[in-house]
Backbone as a printed PyTorch tensor [residue, N CA C, xyz], in Angstrom:
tensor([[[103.5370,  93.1220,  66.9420],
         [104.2360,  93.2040,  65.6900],
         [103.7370,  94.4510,  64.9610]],

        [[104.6470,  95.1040,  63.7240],
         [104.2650,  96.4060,  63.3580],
         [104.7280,  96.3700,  62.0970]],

        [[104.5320,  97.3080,  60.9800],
         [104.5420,  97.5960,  60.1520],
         [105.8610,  98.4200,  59.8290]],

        [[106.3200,  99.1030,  58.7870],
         [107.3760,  99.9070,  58.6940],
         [107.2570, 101.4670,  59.0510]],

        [[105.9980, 101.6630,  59.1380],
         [105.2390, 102.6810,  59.6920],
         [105.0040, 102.7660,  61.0310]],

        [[105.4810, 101.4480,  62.1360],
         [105.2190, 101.7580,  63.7670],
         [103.5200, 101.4400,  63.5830]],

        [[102.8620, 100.7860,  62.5810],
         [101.1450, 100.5720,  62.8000],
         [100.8140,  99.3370,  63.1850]],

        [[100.2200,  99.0840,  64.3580],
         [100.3300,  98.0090,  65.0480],
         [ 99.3330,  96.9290,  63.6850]],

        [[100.5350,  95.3710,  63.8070],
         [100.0970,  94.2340,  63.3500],
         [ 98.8110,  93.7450,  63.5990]],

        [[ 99.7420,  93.3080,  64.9040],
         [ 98.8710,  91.8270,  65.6770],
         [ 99.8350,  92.1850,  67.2870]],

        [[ 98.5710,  92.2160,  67.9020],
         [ 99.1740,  92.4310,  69.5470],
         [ 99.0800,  90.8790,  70.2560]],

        [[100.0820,  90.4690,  70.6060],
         [ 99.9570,  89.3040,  71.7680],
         [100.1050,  88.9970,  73.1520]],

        [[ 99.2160,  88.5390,  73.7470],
         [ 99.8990,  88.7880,  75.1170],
         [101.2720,  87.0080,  75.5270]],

        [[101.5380,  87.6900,  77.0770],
         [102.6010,  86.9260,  77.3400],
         [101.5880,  85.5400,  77.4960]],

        [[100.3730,  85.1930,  77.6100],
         [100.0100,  83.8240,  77.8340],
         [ 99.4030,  83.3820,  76.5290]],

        [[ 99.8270,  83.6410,  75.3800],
         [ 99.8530,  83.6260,  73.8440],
         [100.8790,  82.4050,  73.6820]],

        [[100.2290,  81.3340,  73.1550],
         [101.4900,  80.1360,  73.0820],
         [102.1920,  80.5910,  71.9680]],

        [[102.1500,  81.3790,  71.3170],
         [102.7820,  81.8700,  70.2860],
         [104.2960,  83.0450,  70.9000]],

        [[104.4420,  82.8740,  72.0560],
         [105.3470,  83.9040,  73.0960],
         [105.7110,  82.8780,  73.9820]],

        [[106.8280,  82.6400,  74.0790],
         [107.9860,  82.1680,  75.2130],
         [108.9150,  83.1040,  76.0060]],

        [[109.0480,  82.3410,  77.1200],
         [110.0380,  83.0270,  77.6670],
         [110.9910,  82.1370,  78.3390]],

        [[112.4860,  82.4410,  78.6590],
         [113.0710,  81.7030,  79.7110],
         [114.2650,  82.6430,  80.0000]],

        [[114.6370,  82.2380,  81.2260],
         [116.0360,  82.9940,  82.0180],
         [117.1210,  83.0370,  81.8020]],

        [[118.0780,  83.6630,  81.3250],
         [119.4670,  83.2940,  81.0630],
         [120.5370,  84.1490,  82.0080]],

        [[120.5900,  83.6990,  83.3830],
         [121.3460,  84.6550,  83.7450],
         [120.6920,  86.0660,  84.4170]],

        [[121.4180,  87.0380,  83.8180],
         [120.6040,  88.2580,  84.2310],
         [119.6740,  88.5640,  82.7020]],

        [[119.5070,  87.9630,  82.0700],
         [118.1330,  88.0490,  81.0280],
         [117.3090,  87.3940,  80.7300]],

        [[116.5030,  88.1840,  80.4790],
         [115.0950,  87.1650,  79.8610],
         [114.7370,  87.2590,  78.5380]],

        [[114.8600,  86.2300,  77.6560],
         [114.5600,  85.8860,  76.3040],
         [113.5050,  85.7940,  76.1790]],

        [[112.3600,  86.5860,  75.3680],
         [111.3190,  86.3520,  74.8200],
         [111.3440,  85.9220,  73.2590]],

        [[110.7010,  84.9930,  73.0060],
         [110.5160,  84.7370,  71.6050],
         [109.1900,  84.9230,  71.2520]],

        [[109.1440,  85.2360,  70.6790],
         [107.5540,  85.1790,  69.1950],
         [107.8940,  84.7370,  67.9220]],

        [[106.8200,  83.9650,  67.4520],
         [107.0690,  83.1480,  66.7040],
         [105.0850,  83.1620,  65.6780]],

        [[105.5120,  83.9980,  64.5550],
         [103.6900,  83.5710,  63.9750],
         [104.1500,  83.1190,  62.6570]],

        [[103.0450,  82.6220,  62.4770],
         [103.0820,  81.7560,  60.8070],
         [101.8100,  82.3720,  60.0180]],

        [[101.9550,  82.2230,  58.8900],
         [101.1320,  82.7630,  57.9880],
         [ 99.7000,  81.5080,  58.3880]],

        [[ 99.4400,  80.5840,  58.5110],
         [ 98.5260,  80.4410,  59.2260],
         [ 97.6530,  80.6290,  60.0650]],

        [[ 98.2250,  81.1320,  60.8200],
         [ 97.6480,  81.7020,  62.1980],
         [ 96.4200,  82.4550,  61.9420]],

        [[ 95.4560,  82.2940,  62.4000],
         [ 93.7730,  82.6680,  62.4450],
         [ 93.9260,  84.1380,  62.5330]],

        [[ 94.6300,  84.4770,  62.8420],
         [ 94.7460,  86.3570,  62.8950],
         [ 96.0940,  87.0910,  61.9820]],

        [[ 96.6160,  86.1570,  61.0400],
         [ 97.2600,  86.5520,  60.0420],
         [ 96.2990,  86.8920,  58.7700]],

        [[ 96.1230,  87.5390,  58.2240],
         [ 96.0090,  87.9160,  56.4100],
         [ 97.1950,  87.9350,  55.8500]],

        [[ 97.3990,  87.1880,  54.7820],
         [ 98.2950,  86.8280,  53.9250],
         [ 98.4620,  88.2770,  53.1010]],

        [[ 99.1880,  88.3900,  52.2630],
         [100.2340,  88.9790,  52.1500],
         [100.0290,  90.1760,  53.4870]],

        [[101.2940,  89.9840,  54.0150],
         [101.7020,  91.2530,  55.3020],
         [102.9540,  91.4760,  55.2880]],

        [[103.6770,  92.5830,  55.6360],
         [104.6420,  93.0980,  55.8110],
         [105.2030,  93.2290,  57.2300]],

        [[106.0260,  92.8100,  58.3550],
         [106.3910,  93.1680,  59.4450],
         [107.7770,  93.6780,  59.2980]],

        [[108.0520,  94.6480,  60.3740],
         [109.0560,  95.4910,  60.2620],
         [109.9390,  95.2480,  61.4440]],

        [[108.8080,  95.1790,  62.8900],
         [109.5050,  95.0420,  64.4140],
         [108.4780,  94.6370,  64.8200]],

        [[109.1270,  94.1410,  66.2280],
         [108.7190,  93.9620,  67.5010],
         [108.8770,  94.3910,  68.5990]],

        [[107.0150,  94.8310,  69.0190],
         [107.7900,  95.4900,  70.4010],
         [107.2330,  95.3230,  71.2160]],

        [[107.7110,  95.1990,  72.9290],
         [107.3690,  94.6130,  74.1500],
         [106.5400,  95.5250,  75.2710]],

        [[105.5140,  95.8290,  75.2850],
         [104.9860,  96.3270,  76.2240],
         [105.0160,  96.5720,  77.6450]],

        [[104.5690,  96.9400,  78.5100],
         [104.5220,  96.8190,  79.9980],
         [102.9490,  96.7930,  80.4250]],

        [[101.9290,  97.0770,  79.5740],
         [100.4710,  96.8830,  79.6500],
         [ 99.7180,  95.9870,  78.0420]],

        [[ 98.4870,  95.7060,  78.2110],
         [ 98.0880,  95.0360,  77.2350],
         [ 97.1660,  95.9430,  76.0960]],

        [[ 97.4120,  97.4410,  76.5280],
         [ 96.9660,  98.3360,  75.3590],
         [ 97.9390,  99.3870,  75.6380]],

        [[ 98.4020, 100.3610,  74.4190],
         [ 99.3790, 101.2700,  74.3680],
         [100.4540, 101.2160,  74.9310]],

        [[100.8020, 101.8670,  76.0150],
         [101.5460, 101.9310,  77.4230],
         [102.9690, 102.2290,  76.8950]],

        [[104.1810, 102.2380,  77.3920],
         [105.5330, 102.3620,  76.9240],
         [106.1670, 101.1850,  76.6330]],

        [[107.2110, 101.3000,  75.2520],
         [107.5920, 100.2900,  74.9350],
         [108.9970,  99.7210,  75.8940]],

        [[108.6990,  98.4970,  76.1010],
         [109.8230,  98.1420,  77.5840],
         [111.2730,  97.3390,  76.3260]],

        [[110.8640,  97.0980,  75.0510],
         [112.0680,  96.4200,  74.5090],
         [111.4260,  96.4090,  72.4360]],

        [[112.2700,  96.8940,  71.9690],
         [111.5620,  96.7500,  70.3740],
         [112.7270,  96.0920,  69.5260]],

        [[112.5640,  95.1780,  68.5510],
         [113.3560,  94.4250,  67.3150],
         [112.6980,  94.6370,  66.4790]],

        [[113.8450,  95.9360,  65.7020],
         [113.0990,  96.1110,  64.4170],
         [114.3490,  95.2210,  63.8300]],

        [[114.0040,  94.8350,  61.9950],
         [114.8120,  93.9790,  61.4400],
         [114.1810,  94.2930,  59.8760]],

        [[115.1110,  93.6520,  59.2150],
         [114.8660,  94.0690,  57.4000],
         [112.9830,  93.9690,  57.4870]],

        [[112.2450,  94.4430,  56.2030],
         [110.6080,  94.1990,  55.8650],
         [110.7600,  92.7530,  55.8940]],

        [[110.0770,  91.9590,  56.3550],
         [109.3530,  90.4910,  56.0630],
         [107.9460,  90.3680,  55.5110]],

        [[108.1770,  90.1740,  54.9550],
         [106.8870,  90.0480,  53.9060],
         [106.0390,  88.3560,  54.0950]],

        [[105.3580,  88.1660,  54.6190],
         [104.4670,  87.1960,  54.6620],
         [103.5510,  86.8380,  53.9460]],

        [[104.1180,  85.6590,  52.2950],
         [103.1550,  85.7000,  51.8590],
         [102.0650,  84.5340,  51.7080]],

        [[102.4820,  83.5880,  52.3890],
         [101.7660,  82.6990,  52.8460],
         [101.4490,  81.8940,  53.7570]],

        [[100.8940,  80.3450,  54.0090],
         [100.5370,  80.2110,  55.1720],
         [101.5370,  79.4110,  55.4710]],

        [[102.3970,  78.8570,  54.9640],
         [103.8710,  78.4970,  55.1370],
         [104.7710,  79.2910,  55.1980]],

        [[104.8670,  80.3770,  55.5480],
         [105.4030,  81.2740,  56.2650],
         [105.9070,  81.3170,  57.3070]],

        [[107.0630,  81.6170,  58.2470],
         [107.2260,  81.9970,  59.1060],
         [108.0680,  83.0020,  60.1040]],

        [[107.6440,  83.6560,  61.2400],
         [108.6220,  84.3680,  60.9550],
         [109.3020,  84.4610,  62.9070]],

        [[110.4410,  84.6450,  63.4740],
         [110.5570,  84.2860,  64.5850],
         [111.5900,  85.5550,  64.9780]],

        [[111.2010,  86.4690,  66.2820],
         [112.0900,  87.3600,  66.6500],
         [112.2100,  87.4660,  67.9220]],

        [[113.3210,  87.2250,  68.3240],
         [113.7570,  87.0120,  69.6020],
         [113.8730,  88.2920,  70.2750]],

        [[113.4930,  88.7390,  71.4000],
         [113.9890,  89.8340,  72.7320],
         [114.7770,  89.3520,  73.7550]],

        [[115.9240,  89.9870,  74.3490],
         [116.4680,  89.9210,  74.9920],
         [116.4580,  91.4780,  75.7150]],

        [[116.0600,  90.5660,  77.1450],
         [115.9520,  92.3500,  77.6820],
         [116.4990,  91.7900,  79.3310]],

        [[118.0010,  92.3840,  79.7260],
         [118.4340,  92.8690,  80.9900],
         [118.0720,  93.0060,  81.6440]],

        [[118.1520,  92.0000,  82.7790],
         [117.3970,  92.4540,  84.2310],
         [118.2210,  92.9190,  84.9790]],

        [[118.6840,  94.1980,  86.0830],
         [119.5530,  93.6810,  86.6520],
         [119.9390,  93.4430,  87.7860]],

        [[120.7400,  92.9020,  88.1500],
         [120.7750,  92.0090,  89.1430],
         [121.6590,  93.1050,  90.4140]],

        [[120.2670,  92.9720,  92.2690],
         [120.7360,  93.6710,  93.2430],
         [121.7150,  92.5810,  93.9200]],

        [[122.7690,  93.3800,  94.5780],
         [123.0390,  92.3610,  95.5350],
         [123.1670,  93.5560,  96.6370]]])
């Protein structure tokens, strides 16, 4: 997750119960999903996007959802952004 500035949030990996995935076809839906609770949230935060890696530091971005500022200002908060990213299919 990132800021409006592209400054990294909070990095998660794919075995983060806070990250789903399932198949639809020729795509794969990732969801993320954090709450102002969450042990690695600080209250008031701002998120801007999301974006999907191919390694678990830097590396190129494989899929990004940016969306209006969300502002997180408490621990009842939540906030949920779905990826959808194209696989495609050999025959």
């Amino acid at each position: 997750m990132q800021d409006d500035q592209s400054n990294p949030i909070l990095r998660l990996s794919n075995a983060d119960s806070r990250v789903t995935s399932t198949i639809e076809g020729n795509n794969v839906k990732i969801t993320v999903v954090v709450k102002g609770s969450d042990a690695d949230i600080t209250t008031p935060i701002t998120f801007a996007k999301s974006v999907i890696y191919n390694v678990a530091t830097d590396g190129n971005a494989l899929s990004e959802e940016s969306f209006d500022n969300f502002t997180m200002q408490s621990e009842n908060d939540e906030l949920t952004v779905i990826h959808t990213i194209e696989v495609p299919h050999l025959v």
